[in-house]
C-alpha positions as a LaTeX table, in Angstrom:
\begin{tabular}{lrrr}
\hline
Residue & $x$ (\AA) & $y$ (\AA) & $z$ (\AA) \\
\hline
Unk1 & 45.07 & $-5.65$ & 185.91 \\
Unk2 & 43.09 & $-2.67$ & 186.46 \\
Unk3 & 43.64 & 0.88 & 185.51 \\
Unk4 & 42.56 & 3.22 & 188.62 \\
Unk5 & 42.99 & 6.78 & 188.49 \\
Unk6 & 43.03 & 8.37 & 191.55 \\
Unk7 & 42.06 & 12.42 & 191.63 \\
Unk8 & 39.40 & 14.91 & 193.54 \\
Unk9 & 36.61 & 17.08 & 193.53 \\
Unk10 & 37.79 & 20.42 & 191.50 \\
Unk11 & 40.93 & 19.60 & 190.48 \\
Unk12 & 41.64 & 20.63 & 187.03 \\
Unk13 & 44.36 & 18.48 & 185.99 \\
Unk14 & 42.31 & 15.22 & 187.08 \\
Unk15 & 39.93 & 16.47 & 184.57 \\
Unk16 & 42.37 & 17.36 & 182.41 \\
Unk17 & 43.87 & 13.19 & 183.21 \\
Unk18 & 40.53 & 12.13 & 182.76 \\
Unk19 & 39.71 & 13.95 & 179.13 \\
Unk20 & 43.40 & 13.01 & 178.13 \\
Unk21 & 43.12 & 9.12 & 179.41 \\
Unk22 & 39.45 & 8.77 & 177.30 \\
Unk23 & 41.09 & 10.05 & 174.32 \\
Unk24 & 43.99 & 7.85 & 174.56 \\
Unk25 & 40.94 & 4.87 & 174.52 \\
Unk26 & 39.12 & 6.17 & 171.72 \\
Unk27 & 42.30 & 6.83 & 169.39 \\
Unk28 & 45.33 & 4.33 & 170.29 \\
Unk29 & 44.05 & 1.73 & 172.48 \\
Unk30 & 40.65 & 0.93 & 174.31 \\
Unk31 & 41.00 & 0.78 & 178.04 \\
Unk32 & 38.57 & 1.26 & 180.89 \\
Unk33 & 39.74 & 2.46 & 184.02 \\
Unk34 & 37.87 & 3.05 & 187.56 \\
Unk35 & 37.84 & 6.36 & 189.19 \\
Unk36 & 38.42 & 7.15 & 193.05 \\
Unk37 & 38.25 & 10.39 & 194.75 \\
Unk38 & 40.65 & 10.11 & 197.01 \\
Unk39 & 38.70 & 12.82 & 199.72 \\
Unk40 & 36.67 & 9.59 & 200.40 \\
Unk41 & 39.49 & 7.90 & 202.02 \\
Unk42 & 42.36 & 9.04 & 204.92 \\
Unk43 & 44.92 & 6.57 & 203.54 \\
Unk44 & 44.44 & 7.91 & 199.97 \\
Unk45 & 44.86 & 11.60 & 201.35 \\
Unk46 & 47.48 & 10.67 & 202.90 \\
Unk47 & 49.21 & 8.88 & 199.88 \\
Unk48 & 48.05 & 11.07 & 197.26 \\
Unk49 & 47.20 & 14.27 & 198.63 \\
Unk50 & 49.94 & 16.55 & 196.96 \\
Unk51 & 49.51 & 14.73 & 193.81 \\
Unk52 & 46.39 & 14.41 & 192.36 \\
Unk53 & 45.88 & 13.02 & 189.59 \\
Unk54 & 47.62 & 9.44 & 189.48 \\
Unk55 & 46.40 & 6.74 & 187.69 \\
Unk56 & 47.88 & 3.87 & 188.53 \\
Unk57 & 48.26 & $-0.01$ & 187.13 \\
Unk58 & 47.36 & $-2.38$ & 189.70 \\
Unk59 & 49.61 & $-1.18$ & 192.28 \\
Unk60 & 52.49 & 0.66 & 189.99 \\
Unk61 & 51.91 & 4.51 & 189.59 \\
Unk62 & 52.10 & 4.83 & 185.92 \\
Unk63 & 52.05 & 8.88 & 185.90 \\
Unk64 & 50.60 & 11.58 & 188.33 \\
Unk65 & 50.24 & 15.57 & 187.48 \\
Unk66 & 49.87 & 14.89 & 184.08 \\
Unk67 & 48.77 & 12.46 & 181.40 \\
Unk68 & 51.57 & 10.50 & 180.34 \\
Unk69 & 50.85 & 7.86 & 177.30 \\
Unk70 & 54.29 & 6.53 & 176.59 \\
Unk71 & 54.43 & 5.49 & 180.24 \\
Unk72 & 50.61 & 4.17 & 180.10 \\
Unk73 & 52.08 & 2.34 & 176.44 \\
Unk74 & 55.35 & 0.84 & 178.83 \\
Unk75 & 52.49 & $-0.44$ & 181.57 \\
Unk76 & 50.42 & $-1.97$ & 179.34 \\
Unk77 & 52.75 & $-3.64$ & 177.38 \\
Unk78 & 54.21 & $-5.29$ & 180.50 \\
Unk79 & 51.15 & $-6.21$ & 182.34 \\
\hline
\end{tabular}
């Protein structure tokens, strides 16, 4: 499965998601993930809009707002 994080344009915390989530690859487990901005796309406004960043597993929303590793750790381990 694939690790997508959803964010935007200007959005702090996706950078702040995005900085946390390449750290989390470099020091406790190697991952690659895809990156969407979800202004690019009506039905991701409309899912995400209020909640950029997410970063999802396949289809299960591991964490939005912030980074959240233990959750990402849970994911991982179950995918």
């Amino acid at each position: 499965m694939e690790l997508t994080l959803y964010y935007r344009e200007q959005c702090h915390l996706c950078d702040a998601m995005r900085k946390a989530l390449a750290a989390f690859s470099a020091r406790r487990q190697p991952v690659e993930w895809r990156e969407i901005d979800i202004d690019r796309d009506p039905e991701l406004i409309r899912l995400y809009d209020a909640r950029v960043p997410v970063l999802c597993l396949g289809e299960h929303e591991i964490c939005h707002f912030f980074f959240d590793e233990s959750a990402l750790l849970a994911a991982l381990a179950l995918a």
